[in-house]
N, CA, C and O atoms as a Tripos MOL2 file, in Angstrom:
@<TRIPOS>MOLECULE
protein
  308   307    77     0     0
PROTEIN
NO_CHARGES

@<TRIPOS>ATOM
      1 N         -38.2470  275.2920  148.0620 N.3       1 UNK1
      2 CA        -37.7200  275.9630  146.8940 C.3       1 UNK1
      3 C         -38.5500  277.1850  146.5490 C.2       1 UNK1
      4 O         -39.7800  277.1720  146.5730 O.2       1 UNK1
      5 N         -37.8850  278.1410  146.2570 N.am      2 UNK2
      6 CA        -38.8160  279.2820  146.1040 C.3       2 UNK2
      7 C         -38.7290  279.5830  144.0680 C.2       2 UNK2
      8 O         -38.0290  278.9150  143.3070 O.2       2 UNK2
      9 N         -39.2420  280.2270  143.8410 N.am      3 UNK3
     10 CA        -39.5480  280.5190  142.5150 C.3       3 UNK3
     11 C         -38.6270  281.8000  141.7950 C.2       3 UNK3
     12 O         -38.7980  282.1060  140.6150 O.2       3 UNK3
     13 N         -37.5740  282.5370  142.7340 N.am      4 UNK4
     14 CA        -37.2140  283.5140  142.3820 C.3       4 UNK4
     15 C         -36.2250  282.9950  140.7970 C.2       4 UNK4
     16 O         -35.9740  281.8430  140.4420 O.2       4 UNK4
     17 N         -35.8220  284.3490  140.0790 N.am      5 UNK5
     18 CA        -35.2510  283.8730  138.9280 C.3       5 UNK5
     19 C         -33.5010  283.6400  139.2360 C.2       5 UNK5
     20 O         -32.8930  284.3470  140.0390 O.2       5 UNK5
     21 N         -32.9860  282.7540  138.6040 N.am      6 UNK6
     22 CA        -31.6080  282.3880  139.1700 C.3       6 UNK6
     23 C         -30.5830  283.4200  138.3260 C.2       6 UNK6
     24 O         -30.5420  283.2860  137.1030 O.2       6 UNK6
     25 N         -29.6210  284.6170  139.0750 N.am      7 UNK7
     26 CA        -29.3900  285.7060  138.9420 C.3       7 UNK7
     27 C         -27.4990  285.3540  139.2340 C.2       7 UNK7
     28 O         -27.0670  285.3400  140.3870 O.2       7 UNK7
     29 N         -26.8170  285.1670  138.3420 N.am      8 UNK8
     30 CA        -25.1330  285.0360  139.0130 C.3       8 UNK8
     31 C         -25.0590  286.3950  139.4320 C.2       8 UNK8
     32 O         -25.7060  287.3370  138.9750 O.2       8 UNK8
     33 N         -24.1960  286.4100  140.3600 N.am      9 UNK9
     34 CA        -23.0550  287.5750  140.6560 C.3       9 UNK9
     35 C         -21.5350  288.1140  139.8920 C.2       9 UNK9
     36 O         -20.6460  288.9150  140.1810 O.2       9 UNK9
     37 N         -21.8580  287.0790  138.6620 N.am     10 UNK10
     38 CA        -20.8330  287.0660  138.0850 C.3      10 UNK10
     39 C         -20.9220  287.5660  136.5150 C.2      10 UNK10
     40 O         -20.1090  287.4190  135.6030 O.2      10 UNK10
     41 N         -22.3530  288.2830  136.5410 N.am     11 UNK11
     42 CA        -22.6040  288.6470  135.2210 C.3      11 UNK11
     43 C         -22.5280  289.7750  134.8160 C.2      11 UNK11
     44 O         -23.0410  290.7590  135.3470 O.2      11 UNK11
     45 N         -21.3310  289.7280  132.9950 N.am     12 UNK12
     46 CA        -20.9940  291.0520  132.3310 C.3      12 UNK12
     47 C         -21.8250  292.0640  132.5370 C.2      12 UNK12
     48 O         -23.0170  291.9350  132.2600 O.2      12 UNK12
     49 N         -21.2390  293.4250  133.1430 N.am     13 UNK13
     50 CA        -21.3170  295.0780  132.9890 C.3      13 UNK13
     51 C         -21.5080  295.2630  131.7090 C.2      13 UNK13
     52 O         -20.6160  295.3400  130.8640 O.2      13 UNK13
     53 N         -23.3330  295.3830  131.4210 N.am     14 UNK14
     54 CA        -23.4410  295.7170  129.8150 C.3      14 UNK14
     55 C         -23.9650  296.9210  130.1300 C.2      14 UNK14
     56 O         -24.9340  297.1070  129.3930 O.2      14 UNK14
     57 N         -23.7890  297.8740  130.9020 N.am     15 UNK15
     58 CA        -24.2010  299.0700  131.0960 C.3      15 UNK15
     59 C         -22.9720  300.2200  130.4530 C.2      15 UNK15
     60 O         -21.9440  300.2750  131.1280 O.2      15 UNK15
     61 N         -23.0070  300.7280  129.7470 N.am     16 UNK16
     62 CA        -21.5760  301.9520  129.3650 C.3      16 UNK16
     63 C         -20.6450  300.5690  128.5870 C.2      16 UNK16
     64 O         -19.4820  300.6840  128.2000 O.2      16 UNK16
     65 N         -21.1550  299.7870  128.5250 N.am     17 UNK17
     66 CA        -19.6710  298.9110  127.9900 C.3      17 UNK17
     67 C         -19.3380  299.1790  126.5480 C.2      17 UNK17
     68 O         -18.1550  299.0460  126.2330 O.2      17 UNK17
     69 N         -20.2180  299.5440  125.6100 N.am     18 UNK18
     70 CA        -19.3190  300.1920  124.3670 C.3      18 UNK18
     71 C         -18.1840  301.0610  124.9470 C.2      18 UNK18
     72 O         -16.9960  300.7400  124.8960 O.2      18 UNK18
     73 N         -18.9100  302.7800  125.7930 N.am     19 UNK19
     74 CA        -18.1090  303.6250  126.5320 C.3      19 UNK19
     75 C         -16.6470  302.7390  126.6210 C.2      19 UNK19
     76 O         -15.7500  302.7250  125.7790 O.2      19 UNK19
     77 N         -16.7070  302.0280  127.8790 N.am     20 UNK20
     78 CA        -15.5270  301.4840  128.2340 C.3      20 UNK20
     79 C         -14.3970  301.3530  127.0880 C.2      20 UNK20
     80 O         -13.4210  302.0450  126.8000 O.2      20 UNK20
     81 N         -14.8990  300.2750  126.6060 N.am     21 UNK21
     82 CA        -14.1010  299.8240  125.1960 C.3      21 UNK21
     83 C         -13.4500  300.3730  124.1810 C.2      21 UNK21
     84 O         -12.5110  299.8790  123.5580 O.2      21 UNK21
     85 N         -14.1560  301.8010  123.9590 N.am     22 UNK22
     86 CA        -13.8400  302.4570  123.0390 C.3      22 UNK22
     87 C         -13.0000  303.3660  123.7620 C.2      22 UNK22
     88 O         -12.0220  303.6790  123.0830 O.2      22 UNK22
     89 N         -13.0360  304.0880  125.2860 N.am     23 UNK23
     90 CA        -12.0930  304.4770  125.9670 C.3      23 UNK23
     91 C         -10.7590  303.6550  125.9420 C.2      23 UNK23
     92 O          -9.6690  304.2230  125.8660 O.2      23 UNK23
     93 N         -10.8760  302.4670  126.0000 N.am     24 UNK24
     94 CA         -9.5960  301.7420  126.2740 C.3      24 UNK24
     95 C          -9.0880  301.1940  124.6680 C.2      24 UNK24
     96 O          -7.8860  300.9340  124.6080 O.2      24 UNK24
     97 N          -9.7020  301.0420  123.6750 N.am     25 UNK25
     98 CA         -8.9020  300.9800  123.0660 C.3      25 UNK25
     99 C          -8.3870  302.4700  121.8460 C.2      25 UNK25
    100 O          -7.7540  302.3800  120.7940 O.2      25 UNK25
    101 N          -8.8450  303.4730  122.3880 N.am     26 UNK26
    102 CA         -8.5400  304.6910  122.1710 C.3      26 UNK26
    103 C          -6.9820  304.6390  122.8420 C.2      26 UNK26
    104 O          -6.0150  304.5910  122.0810 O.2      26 UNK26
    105 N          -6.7810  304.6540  124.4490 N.am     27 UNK27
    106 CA         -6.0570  304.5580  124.7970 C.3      27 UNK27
    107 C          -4.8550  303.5020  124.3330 C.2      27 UNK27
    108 O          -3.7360  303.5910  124.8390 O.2      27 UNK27
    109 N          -5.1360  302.6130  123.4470 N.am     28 UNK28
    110 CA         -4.0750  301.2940  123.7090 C.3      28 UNK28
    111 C          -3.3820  302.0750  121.8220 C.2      28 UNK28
    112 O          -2.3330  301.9450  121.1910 O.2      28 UNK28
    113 N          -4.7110  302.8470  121.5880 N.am     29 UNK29
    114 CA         -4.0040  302.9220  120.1140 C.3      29 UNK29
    115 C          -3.0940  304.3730  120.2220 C.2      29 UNK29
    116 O          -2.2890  304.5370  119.3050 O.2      29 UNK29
    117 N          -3.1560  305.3220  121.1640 N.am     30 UNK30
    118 CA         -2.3050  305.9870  121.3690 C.3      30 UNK30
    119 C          -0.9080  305.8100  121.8660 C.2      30 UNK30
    120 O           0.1330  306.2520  121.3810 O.2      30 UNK30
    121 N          -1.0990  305.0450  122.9760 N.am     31 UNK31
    122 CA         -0.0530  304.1780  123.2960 C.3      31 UNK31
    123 C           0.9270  304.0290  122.2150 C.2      31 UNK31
    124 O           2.0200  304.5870  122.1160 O.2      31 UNK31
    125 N           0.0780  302.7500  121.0000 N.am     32 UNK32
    126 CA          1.1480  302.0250  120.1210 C.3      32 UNK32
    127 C           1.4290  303.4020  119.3690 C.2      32 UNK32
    128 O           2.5420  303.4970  118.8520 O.2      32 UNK32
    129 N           0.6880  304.3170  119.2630 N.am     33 UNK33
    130 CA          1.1610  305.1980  118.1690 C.3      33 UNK33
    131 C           2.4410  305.8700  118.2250 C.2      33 UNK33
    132 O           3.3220  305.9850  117.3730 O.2      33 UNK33
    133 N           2.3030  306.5160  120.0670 N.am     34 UNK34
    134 CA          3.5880  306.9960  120.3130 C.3      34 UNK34
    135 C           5.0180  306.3620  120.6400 C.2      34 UNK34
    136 O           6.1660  306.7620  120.8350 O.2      34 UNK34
    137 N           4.3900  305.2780  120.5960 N.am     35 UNK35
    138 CA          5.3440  303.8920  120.4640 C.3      35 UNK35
    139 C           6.4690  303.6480  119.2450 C.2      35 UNK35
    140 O           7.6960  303.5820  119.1670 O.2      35 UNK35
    141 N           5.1340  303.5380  118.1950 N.am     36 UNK36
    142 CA          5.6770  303.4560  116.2780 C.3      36 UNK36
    143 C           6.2580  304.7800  116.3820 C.2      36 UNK36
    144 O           7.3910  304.6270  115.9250 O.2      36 UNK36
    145 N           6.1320  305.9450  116.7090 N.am     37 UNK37
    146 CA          6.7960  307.1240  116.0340 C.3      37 UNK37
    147 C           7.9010  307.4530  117.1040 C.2      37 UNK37
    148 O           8.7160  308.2360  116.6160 O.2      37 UNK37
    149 N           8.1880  307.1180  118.3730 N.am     38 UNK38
    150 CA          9.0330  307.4610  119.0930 C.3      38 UNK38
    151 C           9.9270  306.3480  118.2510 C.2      38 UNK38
    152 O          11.0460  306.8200  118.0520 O.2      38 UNK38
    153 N           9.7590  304.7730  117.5920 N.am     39 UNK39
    154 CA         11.0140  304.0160  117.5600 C.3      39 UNK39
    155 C          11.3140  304.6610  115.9310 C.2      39 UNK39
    156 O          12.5280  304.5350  115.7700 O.2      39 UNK39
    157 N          10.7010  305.2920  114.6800 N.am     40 UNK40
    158 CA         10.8040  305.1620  113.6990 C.3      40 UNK40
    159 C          11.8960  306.1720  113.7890 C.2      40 UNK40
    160 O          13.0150  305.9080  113.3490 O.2      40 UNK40
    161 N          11.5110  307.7530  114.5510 N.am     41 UNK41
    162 CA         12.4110  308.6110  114.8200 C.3      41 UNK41
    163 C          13.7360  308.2660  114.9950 C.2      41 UNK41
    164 O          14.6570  308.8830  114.4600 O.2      41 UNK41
    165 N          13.9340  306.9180  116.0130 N.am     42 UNK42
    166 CA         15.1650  306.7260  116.9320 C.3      42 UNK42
    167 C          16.1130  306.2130  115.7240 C.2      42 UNK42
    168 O          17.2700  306.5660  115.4980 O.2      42 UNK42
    169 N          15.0220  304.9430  114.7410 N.am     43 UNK43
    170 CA         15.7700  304.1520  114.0560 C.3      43 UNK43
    171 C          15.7170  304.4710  112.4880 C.2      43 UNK43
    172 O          16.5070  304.0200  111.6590 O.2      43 UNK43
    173 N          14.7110  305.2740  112.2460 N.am     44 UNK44
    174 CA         15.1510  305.5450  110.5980 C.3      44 UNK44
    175 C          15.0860  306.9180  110.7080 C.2      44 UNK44
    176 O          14.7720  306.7890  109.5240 O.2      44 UNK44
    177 N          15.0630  308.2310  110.9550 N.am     45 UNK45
    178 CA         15.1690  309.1170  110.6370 C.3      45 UNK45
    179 C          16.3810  309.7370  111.3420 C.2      45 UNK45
    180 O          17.1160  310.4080  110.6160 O.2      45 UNK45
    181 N          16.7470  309.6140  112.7710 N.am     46 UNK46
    182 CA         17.8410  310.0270  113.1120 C.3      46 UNK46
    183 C          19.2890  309.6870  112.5330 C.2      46 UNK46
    184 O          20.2490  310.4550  112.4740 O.2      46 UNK46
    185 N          19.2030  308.0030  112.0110 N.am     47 UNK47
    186 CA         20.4260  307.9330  111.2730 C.3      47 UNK47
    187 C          20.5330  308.2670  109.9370 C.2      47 UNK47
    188 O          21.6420  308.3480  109.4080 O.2      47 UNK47
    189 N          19.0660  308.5570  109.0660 N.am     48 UNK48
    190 CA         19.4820  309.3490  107.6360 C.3      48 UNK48
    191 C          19.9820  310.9820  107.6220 C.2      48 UNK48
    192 O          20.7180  311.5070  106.7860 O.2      48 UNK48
    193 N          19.3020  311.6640  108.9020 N.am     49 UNK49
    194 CA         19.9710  313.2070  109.1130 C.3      49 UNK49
    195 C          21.1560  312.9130  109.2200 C.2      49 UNK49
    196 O          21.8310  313.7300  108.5930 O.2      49 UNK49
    197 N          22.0910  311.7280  109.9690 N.am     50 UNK50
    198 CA         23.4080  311.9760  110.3100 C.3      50 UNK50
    199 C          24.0350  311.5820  108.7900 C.2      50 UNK50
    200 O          25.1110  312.1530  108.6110 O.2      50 UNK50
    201 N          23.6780  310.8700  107.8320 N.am     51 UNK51
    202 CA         23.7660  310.1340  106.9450 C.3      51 UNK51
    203 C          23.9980  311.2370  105.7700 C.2      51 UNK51
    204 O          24.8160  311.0330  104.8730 O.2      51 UNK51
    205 N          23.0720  312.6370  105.8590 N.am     52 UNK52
    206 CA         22.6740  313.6580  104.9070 C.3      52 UNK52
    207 C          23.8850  314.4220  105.7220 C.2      52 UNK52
    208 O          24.6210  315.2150  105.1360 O.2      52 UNK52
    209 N          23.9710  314.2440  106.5430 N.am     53 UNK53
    210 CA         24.7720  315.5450  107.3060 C.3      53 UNK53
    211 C          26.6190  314.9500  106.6370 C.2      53 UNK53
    212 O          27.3490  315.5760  105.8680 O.2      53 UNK53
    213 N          26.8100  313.9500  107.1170 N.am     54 UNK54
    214 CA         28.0330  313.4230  106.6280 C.3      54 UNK54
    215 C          28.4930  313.5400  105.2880 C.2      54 UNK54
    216 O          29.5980  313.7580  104.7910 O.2      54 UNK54
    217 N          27.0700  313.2860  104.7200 N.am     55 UNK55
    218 CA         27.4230  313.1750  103.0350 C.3      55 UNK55
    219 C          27.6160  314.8330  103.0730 C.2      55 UNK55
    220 O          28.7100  315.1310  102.5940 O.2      55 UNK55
    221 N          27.0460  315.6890  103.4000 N.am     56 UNK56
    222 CA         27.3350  316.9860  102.6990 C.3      56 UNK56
    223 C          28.0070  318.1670  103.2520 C.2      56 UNK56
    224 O          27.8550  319.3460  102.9320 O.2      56 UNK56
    225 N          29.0000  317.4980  104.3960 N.am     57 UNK57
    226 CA         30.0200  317.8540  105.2750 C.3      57 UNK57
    227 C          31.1760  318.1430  103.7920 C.2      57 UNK57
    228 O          31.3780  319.2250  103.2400 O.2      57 UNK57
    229 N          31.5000  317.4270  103.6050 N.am     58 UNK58
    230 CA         32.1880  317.6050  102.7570 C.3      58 UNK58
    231 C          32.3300  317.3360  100.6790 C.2      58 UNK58
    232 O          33.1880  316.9880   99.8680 O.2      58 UNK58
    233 N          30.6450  317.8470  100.6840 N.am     59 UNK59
    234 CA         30.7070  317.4140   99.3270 C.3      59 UNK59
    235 C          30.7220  318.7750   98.6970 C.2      59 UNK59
    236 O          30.3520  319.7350   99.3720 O.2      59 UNK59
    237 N          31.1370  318.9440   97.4050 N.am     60 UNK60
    238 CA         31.5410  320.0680   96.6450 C.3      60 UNK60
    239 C          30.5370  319.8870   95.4240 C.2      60 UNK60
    240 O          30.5200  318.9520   94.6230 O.2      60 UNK60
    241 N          29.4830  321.2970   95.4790 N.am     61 UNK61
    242 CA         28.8100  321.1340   94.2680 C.3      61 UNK61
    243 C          29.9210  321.5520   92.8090 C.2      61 UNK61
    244 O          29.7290  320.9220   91.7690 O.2      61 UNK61
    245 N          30.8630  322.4590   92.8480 N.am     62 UNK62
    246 CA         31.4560  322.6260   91.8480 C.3      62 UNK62
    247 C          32.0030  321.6240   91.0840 C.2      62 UNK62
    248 O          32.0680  321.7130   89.8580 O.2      62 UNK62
    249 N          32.5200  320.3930   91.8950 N.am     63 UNK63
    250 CA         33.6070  319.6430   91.6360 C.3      63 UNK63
    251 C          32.3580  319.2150   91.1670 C.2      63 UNK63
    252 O          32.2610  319.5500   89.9860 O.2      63 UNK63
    253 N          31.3050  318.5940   91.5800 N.am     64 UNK64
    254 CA         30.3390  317.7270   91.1890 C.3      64 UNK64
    255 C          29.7640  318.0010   89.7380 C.2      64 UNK64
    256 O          29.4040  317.1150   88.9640 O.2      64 UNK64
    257 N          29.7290  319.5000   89.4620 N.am     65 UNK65
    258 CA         29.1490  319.4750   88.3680 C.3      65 UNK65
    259 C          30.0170  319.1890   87.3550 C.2      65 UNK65
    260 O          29.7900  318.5090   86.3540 O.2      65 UNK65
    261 N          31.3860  319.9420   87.7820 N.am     66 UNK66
    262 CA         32.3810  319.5130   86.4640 C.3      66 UNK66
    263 C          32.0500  318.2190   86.3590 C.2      66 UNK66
    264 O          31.1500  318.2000   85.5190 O.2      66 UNK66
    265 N          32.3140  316.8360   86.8240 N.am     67 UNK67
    266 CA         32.1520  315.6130   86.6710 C.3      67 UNK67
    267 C          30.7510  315.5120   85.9870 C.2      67 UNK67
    268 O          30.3860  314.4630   85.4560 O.2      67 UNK67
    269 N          30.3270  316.1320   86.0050 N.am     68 UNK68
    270 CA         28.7170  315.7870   85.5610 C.3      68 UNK68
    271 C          28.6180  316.1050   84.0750 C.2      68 UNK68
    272 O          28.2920  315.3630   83.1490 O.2      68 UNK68
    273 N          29.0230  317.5490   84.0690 N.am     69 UNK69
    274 CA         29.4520  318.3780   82.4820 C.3      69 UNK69
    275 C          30.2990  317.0060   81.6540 C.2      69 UNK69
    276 O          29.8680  316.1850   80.8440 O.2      69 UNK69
    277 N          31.5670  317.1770   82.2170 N.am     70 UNK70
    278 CA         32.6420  316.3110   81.7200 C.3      70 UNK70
    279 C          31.8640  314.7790   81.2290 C.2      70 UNK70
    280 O          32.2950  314.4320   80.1290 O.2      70 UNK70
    281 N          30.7080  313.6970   81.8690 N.am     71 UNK71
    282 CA         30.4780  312.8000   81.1970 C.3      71 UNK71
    283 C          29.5640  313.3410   80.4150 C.2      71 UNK71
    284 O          29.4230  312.4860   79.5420 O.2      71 UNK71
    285 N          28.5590  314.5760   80.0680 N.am     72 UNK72
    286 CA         28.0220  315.3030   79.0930 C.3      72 UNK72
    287 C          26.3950  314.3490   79.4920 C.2      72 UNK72
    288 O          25.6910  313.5610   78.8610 O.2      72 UNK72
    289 N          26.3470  315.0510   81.0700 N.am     73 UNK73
    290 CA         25.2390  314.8230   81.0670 C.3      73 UNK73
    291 C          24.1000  316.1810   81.1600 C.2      73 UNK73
    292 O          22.9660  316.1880   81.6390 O.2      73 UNK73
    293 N          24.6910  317.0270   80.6670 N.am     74 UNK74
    294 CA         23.6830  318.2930   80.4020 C.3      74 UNK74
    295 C          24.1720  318.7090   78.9850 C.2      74 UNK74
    296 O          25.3360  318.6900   78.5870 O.2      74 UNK74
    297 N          22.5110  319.2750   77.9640 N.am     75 UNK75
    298 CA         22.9380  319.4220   76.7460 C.3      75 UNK75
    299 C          23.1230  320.8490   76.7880 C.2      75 UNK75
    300 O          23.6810  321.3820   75.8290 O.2      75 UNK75
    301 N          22.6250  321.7380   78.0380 N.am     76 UNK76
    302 CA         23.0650  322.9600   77.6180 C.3      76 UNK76
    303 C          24.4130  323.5220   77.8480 C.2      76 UNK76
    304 O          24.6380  324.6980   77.5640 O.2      76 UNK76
    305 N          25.0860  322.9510   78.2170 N.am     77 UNK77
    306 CA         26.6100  323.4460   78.7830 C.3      77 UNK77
    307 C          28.0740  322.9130   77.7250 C.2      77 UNK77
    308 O          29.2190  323.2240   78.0540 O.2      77 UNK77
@<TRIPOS>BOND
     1     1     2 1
     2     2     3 1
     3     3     4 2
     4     3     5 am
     5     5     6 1
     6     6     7 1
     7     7     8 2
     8     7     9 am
     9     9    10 1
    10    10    11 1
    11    11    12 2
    12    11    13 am
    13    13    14 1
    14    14    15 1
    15    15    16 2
    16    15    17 am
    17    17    18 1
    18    18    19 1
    19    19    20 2
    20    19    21 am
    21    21    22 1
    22    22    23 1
    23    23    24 2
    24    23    25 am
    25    25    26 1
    26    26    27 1
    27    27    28 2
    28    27    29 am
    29    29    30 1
    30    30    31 1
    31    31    32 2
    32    31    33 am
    33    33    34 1
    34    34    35 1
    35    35    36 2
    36    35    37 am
    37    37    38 1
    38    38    39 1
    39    39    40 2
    40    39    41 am
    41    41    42 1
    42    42    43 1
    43    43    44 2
    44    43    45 am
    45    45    46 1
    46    46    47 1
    47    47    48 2
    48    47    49 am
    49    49    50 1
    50    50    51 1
    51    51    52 2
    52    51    53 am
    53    53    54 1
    54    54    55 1
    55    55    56 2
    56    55    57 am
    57    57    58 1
    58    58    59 1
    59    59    60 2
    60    59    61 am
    61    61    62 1
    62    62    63 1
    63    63    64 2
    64    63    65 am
    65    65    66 1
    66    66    67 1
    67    67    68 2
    68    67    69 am
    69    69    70 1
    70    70    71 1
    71    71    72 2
    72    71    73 am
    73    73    74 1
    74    74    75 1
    75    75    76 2
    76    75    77 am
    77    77    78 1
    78    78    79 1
    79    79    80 2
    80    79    81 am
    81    81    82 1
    82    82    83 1
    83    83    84 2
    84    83    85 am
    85    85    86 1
    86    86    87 1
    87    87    88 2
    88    87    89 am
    89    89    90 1
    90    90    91 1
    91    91    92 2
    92    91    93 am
    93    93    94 1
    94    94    95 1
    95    95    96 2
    96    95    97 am
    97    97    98 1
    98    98    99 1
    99    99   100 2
   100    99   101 am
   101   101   102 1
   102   102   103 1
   103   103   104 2
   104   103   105 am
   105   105   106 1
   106   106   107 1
   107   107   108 2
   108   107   109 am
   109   109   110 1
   110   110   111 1
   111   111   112 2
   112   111   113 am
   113   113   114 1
   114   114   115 1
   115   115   116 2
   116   115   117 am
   117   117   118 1
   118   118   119 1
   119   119   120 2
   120   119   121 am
   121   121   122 1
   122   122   123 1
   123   123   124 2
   124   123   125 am
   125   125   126 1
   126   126   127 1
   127   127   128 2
   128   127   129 am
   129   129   130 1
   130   130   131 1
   131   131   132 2
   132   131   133 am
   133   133   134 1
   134   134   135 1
   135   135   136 2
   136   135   137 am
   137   137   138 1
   138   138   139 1
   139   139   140 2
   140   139   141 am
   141   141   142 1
   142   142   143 1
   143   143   144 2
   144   143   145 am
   145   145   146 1
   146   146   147 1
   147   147   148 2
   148   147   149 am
   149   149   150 1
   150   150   151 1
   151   151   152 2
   152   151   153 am
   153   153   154 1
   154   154   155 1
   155   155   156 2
   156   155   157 am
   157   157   158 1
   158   158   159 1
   159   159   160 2
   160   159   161 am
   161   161   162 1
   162   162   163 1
   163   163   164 2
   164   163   165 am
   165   165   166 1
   166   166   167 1
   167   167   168 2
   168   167   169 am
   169   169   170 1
   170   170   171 1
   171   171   172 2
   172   171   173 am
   173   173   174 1
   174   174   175 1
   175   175   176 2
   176   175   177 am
   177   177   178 1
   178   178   179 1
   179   179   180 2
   180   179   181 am
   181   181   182 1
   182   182   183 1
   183   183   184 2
   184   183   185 am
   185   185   186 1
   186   186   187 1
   187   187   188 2
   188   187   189 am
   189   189   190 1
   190   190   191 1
   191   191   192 2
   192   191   193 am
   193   193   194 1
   194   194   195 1
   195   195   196 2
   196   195   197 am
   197   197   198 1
   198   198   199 1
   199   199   200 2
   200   199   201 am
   201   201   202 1
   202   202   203 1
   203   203   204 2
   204   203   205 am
   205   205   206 1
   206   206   207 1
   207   207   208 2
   208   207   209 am
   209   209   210 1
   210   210   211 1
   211   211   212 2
   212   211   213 am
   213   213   214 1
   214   214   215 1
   215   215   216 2
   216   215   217 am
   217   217   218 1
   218   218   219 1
   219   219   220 2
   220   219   221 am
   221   221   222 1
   222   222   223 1
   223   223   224 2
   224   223   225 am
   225   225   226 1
   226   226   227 1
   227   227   228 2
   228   227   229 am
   229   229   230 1
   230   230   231 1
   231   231   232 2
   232   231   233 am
   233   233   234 1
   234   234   235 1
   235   235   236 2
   236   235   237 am
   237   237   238 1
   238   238   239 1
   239   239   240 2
   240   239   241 am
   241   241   242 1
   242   242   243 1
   243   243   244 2
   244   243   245 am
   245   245   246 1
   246   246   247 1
   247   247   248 2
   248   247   249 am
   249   249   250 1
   250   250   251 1
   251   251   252 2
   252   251   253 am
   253   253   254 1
   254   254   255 1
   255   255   256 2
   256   255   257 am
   257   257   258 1
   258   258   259 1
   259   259   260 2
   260   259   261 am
   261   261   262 1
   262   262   263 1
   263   263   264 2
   264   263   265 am
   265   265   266 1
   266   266   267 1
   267   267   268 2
   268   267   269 am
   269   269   270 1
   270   270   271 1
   271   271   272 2
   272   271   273 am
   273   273   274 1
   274   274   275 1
   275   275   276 2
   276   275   277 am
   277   277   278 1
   278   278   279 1
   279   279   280 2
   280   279   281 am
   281   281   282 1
   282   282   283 1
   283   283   284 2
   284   283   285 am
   285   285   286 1
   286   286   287 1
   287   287   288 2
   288   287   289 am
   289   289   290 1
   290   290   291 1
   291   291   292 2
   292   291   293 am
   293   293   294 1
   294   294   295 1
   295   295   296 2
   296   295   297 am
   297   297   298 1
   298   298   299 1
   299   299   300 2
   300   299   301 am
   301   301   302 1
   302   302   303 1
   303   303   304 2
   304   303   305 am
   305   305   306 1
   306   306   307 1
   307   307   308 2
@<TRIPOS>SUBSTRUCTURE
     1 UNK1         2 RESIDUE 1 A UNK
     2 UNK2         6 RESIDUE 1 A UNK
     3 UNK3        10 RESIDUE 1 A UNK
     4 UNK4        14 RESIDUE 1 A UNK
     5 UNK5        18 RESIDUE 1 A UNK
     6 UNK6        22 RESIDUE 1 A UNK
     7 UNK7        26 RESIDUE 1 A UNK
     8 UNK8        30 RESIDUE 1 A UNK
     9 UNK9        34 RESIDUE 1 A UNK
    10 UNK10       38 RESIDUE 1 A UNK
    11 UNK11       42 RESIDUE 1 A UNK
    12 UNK12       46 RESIDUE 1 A UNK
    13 UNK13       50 RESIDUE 1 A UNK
    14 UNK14       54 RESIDUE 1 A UNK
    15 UNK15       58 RESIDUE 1 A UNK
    16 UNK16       62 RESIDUE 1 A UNK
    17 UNK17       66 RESIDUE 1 A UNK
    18 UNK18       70 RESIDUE 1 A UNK
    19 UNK19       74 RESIDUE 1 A UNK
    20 UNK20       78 RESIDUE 1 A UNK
    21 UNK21       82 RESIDUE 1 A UNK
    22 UNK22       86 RESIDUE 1 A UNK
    23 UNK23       90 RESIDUE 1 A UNK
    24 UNK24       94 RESIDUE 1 A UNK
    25 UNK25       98 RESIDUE 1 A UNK
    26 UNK26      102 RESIDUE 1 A UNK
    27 UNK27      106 RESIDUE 1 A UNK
    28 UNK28      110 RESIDUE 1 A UNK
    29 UNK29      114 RESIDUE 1 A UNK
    30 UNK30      118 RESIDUE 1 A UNK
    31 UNK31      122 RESIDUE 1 A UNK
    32 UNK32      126 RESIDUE 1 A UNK
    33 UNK33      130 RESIDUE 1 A UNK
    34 UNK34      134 RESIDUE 1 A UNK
    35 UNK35      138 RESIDUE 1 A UNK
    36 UNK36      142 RESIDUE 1 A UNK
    37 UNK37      146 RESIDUE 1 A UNK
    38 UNK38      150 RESIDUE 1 A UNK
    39 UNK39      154 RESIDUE 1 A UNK
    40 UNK40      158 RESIDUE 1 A UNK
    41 UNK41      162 RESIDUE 1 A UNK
    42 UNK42      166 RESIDUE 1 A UNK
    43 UNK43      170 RESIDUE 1 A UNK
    44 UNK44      174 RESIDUE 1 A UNK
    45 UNK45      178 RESIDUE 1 A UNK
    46 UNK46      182 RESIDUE 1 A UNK
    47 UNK47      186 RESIDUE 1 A UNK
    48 UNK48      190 RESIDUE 1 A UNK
    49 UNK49      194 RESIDUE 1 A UNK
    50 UNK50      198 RESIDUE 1 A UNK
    51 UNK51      202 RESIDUE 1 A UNK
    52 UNK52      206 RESIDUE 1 A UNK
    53 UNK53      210 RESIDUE 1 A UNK
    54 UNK54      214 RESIDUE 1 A UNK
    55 UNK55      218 RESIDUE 1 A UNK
    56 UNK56      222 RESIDUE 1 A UNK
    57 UNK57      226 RESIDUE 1 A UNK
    58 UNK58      230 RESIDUE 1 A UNK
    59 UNK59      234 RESIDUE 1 A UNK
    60 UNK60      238 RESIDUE 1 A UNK
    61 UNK61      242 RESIDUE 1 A UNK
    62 UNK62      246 RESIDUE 1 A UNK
    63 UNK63      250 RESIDUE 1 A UNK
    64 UNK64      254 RESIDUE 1 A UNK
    65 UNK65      258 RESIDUE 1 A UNK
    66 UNK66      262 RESIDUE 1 A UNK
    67 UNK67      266 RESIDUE 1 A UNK
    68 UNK68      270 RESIDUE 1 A UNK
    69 UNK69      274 RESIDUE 1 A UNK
    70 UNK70      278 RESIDUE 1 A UNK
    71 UNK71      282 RESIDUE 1 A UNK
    72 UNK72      286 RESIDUE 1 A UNK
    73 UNK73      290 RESIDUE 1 A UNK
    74 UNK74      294 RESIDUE 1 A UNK
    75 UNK75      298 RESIDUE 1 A UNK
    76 UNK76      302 RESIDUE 1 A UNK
    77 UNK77      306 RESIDUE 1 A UNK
């Protein structure tokens, strides 16, 4: 038996390993980011533009205000 110290081959890379870590989860949070904003685009903002667009395809500010005057919701008119 010799005296040397008992050494695995199987032991954690603590050299740069903050480095690593903070590379990769830099990366994982870009990822989700362009992730969250590619689906928010798809699913809430593209259908309120079509939503704004529809509504004011055909809405009439004139008509609107008469109705507005008429229940006497402005005191200067």
């Amino acid at each position: 038996m010799t005296n040397a110290p008992a050494v695995s081959n199987n032991a954690p890379l603590m050299r740069g390993l903050h480095n690593a870590q903070t590379k990769r989860g830099l990366a994982i949070a870009i990822g989700l980011t362009a992730v969250v904003t590619t689906a928010f685009k798809l699913f809430v903002n593209n259908p309120k533009k079509e939503a704004y667009a529809e509504f004011y395809k055909n809405y009439d500010a004139q008509k609107s205000f008469e109705r507005m005057k008429a229940n006497g919701r402005f005191q200067s008119c």
